[in-house]
N, C-alpha and C positions, 0 to 999 in steps of 0.2 A: 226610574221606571221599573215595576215590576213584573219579573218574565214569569211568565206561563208557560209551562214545556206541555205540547198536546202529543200523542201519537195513538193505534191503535184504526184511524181510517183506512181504506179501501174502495176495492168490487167487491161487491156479493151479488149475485141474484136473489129478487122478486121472494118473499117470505125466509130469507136468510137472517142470520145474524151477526151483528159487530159489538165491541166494547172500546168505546174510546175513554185515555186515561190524560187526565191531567194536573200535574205536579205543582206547586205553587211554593214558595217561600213558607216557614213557618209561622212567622208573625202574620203574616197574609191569609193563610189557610185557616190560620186560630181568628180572626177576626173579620175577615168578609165573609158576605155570601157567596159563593161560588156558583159557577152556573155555567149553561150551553146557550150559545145562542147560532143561528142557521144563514144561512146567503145563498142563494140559488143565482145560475146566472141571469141577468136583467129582472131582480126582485128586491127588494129591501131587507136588509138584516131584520132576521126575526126571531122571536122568543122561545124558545125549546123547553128549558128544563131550569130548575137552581132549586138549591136546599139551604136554609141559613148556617149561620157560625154555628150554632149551637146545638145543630143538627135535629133540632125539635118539628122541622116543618120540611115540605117539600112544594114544587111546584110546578105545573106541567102546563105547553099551550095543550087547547081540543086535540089539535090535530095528531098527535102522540099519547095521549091519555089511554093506558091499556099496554100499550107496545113497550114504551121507552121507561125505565127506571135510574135516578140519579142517586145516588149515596157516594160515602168517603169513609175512607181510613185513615182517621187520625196518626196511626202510628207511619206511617207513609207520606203524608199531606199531598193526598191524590184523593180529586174527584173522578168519579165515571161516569159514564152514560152508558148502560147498559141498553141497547138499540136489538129488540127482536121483530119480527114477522113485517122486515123492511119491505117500504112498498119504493117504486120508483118516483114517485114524488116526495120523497123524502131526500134523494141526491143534493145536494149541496158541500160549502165547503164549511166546517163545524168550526163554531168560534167557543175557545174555555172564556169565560167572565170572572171577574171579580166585583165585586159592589160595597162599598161597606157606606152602608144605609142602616134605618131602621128597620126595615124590611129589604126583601131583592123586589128590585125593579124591571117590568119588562119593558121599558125604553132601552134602544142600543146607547142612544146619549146619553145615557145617566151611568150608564156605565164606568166606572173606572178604570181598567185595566182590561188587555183583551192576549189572549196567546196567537200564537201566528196563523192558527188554521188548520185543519187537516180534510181534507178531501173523501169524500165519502160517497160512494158512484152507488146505485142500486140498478140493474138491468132487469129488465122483463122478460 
């Protein structure tokens, strides 16, 4: 199994900001896509954010489009989600992805590898 180290969740209030970071093995990081994906309580895991291996693309759901920014630093093998002008429907518990597809995928099931979560509160 490959671990995914996430941290960087929180409280923030209503138009604040967070960056969550997560670290990935080397061969992992060089050859999957990486990605965020979201869980709210009683909702279905959903599609936030991923950038490929190659770091030539990126990919956002609507509902973050504007706000949220994903990139990595190779020399680190950490992805981010840089999360600004949080609203409170965005609270959830943040999942890092792995995928190595031809592209990333926004099914949770297709996923291959997932980090443990990190908790992300927004207050109004």
């Amino acid at each position: 199994q490959v671990q995914l180290v996430e941290s960087g969740g929180g409280l923030v209030q209503a138009g604040g900001s967070l960056r969550l970071s997560c670290a990935a093995p080397r061969r992992t990081f060089n050859n999957y896509h990486m990605g965020w994906f979201r869980q709210a309580p009683g909702k279905e895991r959903e599609f936030v954010a991923a950038t490929t291996w190659s770091g030539g693309s990126t990919y956002y759901a609507d509902s973050v489009k504007g706000r949220f920014t994903i990139y990595r630093d190779n020399a680190k093998n950490t992805v981010y989600l840089q999360m600004n002008s949080l609203k409170p429907e965005d609270t959830a518990v943040y999942y890092c992805s792995a995928d190595r597809a031809v592209v990333p995928r926004t099914r949770p099931g297709a996923i291959d590898y997932w980090g443990q979560g990190t908790q992300v509160t927004v207050s109004s």
